[in-house]
C-alpha positions as CSV (number, residue, x, y, z in Angstrom):
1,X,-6.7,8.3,-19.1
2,X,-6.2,9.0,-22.6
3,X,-7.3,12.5,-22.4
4,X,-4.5,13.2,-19.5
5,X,-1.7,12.3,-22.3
6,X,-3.4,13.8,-24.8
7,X,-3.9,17.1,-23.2
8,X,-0.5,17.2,-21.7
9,X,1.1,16.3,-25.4
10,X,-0.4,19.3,-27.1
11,X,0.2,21.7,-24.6
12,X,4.1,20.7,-24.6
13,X,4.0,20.8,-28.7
14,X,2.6,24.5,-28.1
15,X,5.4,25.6,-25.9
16,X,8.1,23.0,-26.3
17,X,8.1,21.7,-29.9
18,X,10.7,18.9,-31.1
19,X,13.4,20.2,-32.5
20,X,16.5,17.7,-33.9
21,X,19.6,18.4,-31.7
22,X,22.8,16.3,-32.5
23,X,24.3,15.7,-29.2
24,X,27.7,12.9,-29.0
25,X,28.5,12.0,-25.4
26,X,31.7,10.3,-24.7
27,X,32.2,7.4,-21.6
28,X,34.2,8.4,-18.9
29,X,37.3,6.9,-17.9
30,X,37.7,4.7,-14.9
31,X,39.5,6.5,-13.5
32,X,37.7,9.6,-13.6
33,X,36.2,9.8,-9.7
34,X,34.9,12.3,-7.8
35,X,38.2,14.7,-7.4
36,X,38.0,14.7,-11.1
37,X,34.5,16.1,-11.4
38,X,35.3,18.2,-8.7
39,X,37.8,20.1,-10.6
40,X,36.7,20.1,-14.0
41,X,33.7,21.9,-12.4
42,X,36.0,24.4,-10.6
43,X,37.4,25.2,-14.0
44,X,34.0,25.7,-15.9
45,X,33.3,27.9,-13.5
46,X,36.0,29.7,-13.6
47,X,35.8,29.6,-17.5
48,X,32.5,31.8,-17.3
49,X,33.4,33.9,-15.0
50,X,35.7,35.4,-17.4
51,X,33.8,34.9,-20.2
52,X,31.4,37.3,-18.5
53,X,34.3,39.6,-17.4
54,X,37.2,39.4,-19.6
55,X,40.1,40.4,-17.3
56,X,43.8,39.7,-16.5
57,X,42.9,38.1,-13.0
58,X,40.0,35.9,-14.4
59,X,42.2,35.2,-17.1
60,X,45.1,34.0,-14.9
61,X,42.6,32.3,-12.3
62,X,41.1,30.0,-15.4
63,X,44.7,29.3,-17.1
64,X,45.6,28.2,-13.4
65,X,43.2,26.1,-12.6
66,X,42.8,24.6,-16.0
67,X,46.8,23.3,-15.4
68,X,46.0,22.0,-12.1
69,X,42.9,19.7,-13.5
70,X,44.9,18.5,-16.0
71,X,48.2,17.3,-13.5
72,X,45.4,15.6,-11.7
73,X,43.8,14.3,-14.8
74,X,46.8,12.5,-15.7
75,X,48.0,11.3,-11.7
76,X,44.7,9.8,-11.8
77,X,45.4,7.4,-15.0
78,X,48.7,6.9,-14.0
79,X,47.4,5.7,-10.7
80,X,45.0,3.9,-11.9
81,X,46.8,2.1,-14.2
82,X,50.0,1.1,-12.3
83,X,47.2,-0.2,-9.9
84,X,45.2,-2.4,-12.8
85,X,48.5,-3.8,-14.0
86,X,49.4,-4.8,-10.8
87,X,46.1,-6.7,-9.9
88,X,46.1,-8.2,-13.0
89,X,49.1,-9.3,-13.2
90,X,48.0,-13.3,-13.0
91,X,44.9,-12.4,-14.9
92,X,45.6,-11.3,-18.7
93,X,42.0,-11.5,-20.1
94,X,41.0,-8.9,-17.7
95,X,44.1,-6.9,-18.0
96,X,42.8,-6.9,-22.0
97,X,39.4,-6.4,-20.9
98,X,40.3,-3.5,-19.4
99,X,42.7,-2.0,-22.4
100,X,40.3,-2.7,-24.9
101,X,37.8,-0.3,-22.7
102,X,40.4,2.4,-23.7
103,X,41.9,1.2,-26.8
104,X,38.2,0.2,-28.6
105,X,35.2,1.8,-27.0
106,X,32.6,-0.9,-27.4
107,X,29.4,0.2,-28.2
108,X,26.5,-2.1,-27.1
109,X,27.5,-5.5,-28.4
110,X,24.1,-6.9,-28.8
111,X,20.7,-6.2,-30.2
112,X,17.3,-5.4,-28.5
113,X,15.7,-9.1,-30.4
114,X,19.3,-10.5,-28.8
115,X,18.4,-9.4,-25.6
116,X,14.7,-10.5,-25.8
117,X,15.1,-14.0,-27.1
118,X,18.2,-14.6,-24.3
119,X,16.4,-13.5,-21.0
120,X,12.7,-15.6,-22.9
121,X,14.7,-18.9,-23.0
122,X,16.5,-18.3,-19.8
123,X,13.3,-18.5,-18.0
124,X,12.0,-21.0,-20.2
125,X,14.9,-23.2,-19.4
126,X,14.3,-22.4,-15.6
127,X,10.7,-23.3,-15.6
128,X,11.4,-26.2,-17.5
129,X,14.3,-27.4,-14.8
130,X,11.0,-27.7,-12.8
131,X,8.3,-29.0,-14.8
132,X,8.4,-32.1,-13.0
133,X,7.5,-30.8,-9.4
134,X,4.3,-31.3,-8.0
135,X,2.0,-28.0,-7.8
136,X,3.2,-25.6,-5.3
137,X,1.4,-26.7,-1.6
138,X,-0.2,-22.8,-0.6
139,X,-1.9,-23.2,2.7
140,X,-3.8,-20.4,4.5
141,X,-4.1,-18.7,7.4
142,X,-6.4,-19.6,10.2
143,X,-9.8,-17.3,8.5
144,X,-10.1,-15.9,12.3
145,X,-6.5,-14.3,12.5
146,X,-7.2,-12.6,9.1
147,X,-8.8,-9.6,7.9
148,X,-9.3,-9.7,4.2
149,X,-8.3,-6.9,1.9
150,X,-11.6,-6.3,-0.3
151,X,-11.5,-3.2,-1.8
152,X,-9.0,-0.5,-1.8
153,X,-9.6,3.0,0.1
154,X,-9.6,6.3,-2.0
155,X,-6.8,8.3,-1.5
156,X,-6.8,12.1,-1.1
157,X,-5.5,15.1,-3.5
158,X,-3.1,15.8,-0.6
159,X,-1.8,12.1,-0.5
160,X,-1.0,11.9,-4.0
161,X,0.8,15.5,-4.3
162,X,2.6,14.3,-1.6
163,X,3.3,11.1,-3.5
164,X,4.0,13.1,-6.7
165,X,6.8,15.4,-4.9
166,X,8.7,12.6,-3.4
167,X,9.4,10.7,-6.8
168,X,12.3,10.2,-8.5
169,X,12.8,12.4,-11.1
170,X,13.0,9.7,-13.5
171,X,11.2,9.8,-17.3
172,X,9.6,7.4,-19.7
173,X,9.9,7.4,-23.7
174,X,6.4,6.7,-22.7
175,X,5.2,9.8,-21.2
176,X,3.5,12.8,-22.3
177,X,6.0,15.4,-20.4
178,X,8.7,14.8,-18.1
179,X,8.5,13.9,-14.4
180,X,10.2,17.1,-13.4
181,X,7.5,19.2,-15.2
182,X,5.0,17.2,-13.4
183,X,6.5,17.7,-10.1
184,X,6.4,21.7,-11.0
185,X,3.2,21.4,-12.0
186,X,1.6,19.2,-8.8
187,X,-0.8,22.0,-7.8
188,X,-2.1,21.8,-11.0
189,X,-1.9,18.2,-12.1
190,X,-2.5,16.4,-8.2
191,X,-6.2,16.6,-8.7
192,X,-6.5,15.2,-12.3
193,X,-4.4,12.3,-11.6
194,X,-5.6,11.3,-8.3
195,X,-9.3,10.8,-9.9
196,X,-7.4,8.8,-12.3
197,X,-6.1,6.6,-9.0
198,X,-9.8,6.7,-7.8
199,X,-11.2,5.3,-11.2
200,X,-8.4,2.3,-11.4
201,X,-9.1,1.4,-7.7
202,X,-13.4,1.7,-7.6
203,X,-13.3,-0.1,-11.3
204,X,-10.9,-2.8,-10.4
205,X,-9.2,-2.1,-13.9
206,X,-5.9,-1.2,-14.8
207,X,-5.9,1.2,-17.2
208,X,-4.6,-0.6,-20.8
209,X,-2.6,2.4,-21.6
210,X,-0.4,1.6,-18.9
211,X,0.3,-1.8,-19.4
212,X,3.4,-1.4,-21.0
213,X,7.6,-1.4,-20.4
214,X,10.5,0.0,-21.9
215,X,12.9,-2.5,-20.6
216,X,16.3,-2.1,-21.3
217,X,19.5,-3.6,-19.9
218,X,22.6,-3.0,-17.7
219,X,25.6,-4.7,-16.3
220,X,25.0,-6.2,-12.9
221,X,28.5,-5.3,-12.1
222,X,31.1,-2.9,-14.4
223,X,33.9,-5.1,-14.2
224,X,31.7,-7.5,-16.3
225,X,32.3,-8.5,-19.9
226,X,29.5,-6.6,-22.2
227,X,29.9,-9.3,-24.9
228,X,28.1,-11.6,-22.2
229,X,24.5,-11.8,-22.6
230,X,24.7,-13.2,-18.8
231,X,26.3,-10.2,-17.6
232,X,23.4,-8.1,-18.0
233,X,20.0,-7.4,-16.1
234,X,16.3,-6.1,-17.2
235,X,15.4,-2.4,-15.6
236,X,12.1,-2.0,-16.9
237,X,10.9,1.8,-17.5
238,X,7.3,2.2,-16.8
239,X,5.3,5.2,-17.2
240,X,4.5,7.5,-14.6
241,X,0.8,7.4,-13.9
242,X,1.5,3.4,-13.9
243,X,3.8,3.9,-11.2
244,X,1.7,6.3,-9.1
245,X,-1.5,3.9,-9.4
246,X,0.8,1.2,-8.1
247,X,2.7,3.1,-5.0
248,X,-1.4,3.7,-4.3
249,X,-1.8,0.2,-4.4
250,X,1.6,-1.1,-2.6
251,X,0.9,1.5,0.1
252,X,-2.5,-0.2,1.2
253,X,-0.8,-3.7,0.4
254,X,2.0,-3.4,2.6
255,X,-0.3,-1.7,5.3
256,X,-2.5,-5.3,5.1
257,X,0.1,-7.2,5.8
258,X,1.8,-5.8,8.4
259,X,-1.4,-4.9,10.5
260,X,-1.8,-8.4,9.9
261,X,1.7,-9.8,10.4
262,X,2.0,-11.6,6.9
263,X,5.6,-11.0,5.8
264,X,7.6,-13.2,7.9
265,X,10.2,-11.3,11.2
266,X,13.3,-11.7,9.3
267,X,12.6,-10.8,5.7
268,X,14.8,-7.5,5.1
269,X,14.7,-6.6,1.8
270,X,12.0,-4.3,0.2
271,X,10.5,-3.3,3.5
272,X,10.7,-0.2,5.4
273,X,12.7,-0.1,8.3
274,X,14.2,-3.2,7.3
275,X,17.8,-2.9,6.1
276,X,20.7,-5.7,5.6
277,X,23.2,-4.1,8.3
278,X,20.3,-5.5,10.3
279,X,19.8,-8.8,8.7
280,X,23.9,-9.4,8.7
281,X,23.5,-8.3,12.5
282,X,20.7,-10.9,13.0
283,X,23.0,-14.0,11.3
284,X,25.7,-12.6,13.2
285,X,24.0,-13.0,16.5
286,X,22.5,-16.7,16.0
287,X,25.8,-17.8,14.7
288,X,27.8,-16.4,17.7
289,X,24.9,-17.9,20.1
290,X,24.9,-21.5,18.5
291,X,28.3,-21.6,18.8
292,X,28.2,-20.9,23.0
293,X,26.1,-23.1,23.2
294,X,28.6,-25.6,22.2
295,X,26.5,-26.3,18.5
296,X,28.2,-26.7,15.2
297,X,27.0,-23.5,13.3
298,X,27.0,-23.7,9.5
299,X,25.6,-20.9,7.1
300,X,23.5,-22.0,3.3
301,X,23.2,-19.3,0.8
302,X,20.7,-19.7,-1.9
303,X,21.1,-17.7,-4.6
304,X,17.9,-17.4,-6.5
305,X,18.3,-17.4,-11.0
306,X,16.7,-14.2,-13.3
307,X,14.3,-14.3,-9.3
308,X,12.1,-11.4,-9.9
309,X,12.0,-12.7,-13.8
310,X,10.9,-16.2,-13.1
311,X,7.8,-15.3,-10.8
312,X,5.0,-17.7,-11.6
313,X,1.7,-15.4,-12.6
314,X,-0.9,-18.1,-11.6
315,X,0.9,-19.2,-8.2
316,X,1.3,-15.4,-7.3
317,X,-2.6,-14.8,-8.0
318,X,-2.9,-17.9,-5.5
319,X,-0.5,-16.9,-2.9
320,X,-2.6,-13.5,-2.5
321,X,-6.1,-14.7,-2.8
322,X,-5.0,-17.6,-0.5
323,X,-1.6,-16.4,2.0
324,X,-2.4,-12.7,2.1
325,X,-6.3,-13.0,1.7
326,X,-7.3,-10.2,-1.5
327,X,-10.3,-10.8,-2.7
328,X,-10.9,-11.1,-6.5
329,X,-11.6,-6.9,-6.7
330,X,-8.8,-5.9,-5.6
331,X,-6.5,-8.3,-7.8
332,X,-8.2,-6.9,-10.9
333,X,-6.0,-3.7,-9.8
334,X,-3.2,-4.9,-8.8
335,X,-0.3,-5.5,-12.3
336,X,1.9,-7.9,-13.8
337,X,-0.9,-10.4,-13.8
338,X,-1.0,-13.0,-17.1
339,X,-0.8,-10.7,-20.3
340,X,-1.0,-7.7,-17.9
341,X,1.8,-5.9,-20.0
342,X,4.3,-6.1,-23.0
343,X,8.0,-5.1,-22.7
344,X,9.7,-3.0,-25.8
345,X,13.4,-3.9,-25.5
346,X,15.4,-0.9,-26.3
347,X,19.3,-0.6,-27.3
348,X,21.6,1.8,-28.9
349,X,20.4,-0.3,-32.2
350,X,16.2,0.9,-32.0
351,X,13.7,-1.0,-29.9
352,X,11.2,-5.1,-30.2
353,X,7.9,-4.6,-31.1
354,X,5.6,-5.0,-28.0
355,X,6.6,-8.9,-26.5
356,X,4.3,-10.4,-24.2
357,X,5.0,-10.4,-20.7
358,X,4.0,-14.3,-19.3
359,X,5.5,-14.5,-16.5
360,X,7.6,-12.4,-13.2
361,X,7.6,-8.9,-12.2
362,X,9.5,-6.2,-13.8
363,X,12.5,-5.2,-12.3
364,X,12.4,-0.9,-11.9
365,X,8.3,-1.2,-10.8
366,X,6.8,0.1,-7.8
367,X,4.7,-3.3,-6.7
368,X,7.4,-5.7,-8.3
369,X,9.4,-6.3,-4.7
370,X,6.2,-6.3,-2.5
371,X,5.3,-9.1,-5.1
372,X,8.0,-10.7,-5.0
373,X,8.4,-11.1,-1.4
374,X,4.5,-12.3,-1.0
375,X,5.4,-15.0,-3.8
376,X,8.7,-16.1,-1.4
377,X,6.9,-15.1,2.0
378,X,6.0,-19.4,2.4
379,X,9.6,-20.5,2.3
380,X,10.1,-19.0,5.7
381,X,8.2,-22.5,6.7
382,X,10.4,-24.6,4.8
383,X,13.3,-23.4,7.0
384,X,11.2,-24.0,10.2
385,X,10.2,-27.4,9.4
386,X,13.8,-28.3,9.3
387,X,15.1,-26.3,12.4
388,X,11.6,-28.5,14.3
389,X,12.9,-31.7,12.6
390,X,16.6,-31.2,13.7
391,X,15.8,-30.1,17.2
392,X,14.0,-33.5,17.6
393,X,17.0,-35.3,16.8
394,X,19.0,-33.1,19.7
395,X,17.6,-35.4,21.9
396,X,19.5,-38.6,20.5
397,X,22.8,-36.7,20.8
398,X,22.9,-34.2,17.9
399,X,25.0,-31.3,18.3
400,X,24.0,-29.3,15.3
401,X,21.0,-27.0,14.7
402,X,19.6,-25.4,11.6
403,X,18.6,-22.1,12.5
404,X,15.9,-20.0,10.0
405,X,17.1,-17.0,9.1
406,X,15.3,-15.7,6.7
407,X,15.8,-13.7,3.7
408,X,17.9,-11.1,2.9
């Protein structure tokens, strides 16, 4: 594996050497939409066309167009304004949220040791909340219903090219080249990376250079207040022949358990063919039904803390060997196990050194949401147990019914 980086590294020092380039990039405004790009691309177009052919017309064209963008430009703020003074007209700390935005342009308000030493104690403090309970009650499957997932198949040049040209063109500080140069290259680079797949699957070893994050954080919502350490989430940046071993792996995964019908009927997210518009349809339905039946319908939300962050390492390893039926092979594969990786936490400010990872699944992984919806899969029965007891007590005269609905 450390020949593929290698190789790659020197061959782009040969024909792409670093060079320092100052670059400043400026926020846009809010109120700077679609219509607004639209134009401003209208007029840099227009801009070289006369630059290549200096005439009266392309002259006149750019000078028009440039005096339209900017009439627009400034509708837009004024629009946009007259509209945030208005909705905030009971709320002055986010009226001077949102003048500060414009008035003082924060830069990130926190540093990377910040930012690791909040989201370590939140989980800390949420593992502690439940120190007290009992170990976690994971019961398998009848054996005969079961096949069990032993070793994972080898997968094809053609399967990973094809893998290769459908990802996101997304790039880690981590990599040797950039994803787009790999996606040109697939003809070249399919074959040397899928006997790199091959080796982590026959081996059962995760390859150590790959065991490692660049996690850095965003606002779960822009209206939120940056100087929050609450308002922000993890998205953790892997590199990319971590990400291909693991769409290998969450391929075969997800094709276990559905040919064995492991994930429970109405669990929507992370699943193909499975969408919310469906899920909303599905509590939609049951409401409207109980409620014809002449049953009090009420609906409980549960909104799971830092979820994909709080993932217990230990009673995940159980929940496959056990619930989904892996054998001890392919586990050795599959990431985010105990001290399976360290995350770098990266700001404006520099970057941690490497930080242990002890516990969930990373946020911006390939495997992280198939993992995270085996660890919940069980809760499924939590809800049925209740909808059996509460049907028994129909019989005494109970009008209401807890329905399961699943996760969304």
């Amino acid at each position: 594996m450390a020949a593929y980086d290698d190789t790659l590294t020197s061959l782009l020092d040969v024909q792409a050497p670093y060079r320092a380039v100052r670059r400043s990039t400026r926020p846009s405004q809010d109120w700077f939409d679609a219509d607004c790009r639209a134009a401003k691309r209208t007029t840099r177009s227009l801009e070289r066309v006369y630059r290549h052919h200096p005439t009266i017309d392309t002259l006149a064209a750019w000078k028009n167009q440039f005096s339209t963008q900017r009439r627009l430009f400034r509708q837009k703020a004024s629009d946009y304004w007259s509209t945030t003074i208005t909705e905030c007209a009971g709320d002055a700390q986010q009226l001077w949220f949102k003048i500060n935005k414009v008035t003082k342009p924060p830069l990130f308000p926190h540093t990377e040791y910040d930012l690791a030493k909040h989201f370590a104690s939140k989980v800390d403090k949420i593992r502690a909340s439940t120190a007290s309970a009992g170990p976690p009650d994971i019961s398998g499957r009848p054996s005969t219903l079961l096949s069990t997932l032993s070793s994972f198949l080898h997968v094809t040049v053609s399967e990973v090219d094809k893998l290769i040209r459908r990802s996101p063109c997304k790039h880690c500080p981590l990599d040797p080249i950039p994803t787009w140069l790999v996606k040109h290259a697939a003809d070249v680079l399919a074959p040397v990376i899928t006997n790199i797949c091959n080796a982590s699957l026959q081996s059962g070893c995760f390859p150590d250079l790959y065991k490692q994050a660049r996690v850095t954080a965003r606002l779960k919502k822009p209206s939120l207040n940056p100087g929050g350490l609450n308002s922000f989430r993890l998205i953790s940046n892997l590199p990319f022949l971590s990400k291909m071993i693991e769409r290998v792996v969450v391929k075969q995964f997800i094709h276990h358990a559905d040919q064995n019908e492991l994930l429970p009927v109405r669990q929507s997210a992370y699943r193909r063919s499975h969408f919310t518009e469906s899920a909303v349809l599905v509590v939609h339905n049951d409401i409207v039904r109980a409620i014809d039946e002449g049953h009090v319908a009420a609906l409980a939300l549960l909104d799971l803390s830092s979820a994909f962050d709080s993932v217990d390492p230990s009673t995940l390893l159980s929940i496959l060997r056990t619930r989904f039926s892996i054998t001890e092979q392919p586990l050795r594969v599959v990431p985010f196990i105990p001290n399976w990786t360290s995350q770098v936490f990266t700001t404006h400010s520099g970057q941690t050194h490497p930080i242990p990872l002890t516990s969930g699944v990373p946020q911006g992984s390939s495997l992280g949401p198939a993992q995270f919806i085996s660890y919940t899969e069980c809760t499924i029965n939590i809800f049925s147990l209740y909808s059996l007891q509460q049907r028994s007590s129909e019989t005494a005269g109970d009008i209401t019914r807890l329905i399961p609905l699943g996760l969304l």
